[in-house]
Structures are given as C-alpha cells and as structure tokens.
C-alpha angles and dihedrals in degrees: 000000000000123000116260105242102247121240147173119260110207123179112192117204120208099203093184092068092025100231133116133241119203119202131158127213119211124207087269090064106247127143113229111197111215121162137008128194120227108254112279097019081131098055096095097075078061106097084026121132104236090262100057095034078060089051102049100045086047096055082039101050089039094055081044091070093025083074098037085054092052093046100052079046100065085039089055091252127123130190124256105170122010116213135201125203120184111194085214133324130315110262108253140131091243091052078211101097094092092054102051094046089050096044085044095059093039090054094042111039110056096150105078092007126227135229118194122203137173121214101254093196114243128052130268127207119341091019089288118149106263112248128209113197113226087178151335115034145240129222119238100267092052093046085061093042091057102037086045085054110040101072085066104036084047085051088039085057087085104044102077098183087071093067133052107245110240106209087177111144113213122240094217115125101183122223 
C-alpha cells in the first residue's frame, strides 16, 4: 500500500461572519481548498455560558478536522499538523474565549499536533499576513508553508466556488 503524501490541515476561522474554512498545504507548498461553512454556523456557542461556548467550539472544531481528515484520505493525503488560524477574536464579553479554544486543541491534540494563530493585521517579512500564536507550534518548514499559503487561502475566502459548501448540522446539544 502506498504512503499517503503528508499535508497540513488549516481551518480559518472568519470570526466577523462567524463561519470556518478548511485547506490543506502540501510540501510543495499549495494551498488545496476543501470546505466552507455557511455564514453564522458558529453563532450557537453565543448565549452560552464559557463553558459551553468552550465545548461547543471544541465538537465543532473537532468535526471540523474529522472531515478534513475524511476528505485528504480519499485524495492519498494524510495530516500531519493541524493549524488554526482566528482572523481576529471571537466576539465575547471575557475576551478569553479564543484563548481557551486554542490552549484546549494544543493540549489535547498531540497526534497530529495543533498551532493556533490570530491574524495580527498587517503583514510581516516577504508581504505575508503577521501571526500571533495563541498555542502549539510549528517547526520552521511548516511555519513557511503556512505563511507562504495564507495570502491566497485568506483571498480564496470570497470566492465560494473554490470550496465545496459543508451543510453538516452538529449533534452537539450543549449542557
């Protein structure tokens, strides 16, 4: 049986409309647009007590790379870091949320392991969006990989056609 080429799986998360994008970026460096929420498909953890907020970010991030997983499967690829990216916070009162979610996955998730960033605004050396780790990390050639790919992926975000649309409704019932 032949190895599954290894990737990066990246979920972007456009807090200001409050939905997901899910890419992978191969060793080559290319960016592979996969699957795209529906705008607000984040708003449930709102009205949430923090806890819950957590939790529900957390099923719905993990179903999030369960079918990133499924679909680099059936294309030979396999994960071998998973990356979050945040364009900004998540809006709530504690200003905390973010945090949590990120520190959660990076404790948690070891195999693959996990990186968390948040879109500082700007751009940093060679014209590529500036990161600020919340948590994980990434080794040096993976840093570049991602850095080198986001521009696009963030420019891809508006053109919808480019990713396959997930209309999956969570199971998670909060409490």
């Amino acid at each position: 049986m032949a190895q599954k080429a290894p990737v990066m799986l990246l979920v972007l998360v456009e807090t200001a409309r409050l939905r997901w994008f899910l890419a992978a970026v191969d060793f080559d460096g290319r960016p592979i647009p996969l699957l795209r929420s529906e705008d607000g498909d984040l708003e449930r953890y709102r009205g949430l007590s923090f806890d819950e907020q957590v939790a529900f970010l957390r099923h719905r991030f993990c179903g999030v790379l369960q079918r990133g997983c499924d679909r680099l499967w059936g294309r030979d690829r396999k994960a071998c870091q998973f990356v979050f990216v945040f364009e900004g916070l998540l809006p709530e009162p504690t200003g905390r949320l973010t945090q949590a979610v990120a520190e959660h996955f990076a404790m948690w998730m070891l195999n693959p392991p996990v990186a968390v960033y948040n879109l500082a605004g700007g751009t940093g050396p060679g014209g590529a969006p500036r990161l600020e780790r919340l948590a994980g990390d990434l080794d040096g050639r993976l840093d570049g990989l991602l850095r080198n790919a986001l521009g696009g992926l963030l420019v891809a975000q508006e053109t919808p056609d480019a990713w396959e649309l997930s209309r999956k409704k969570s199971t998670w019932q909060g409490g």
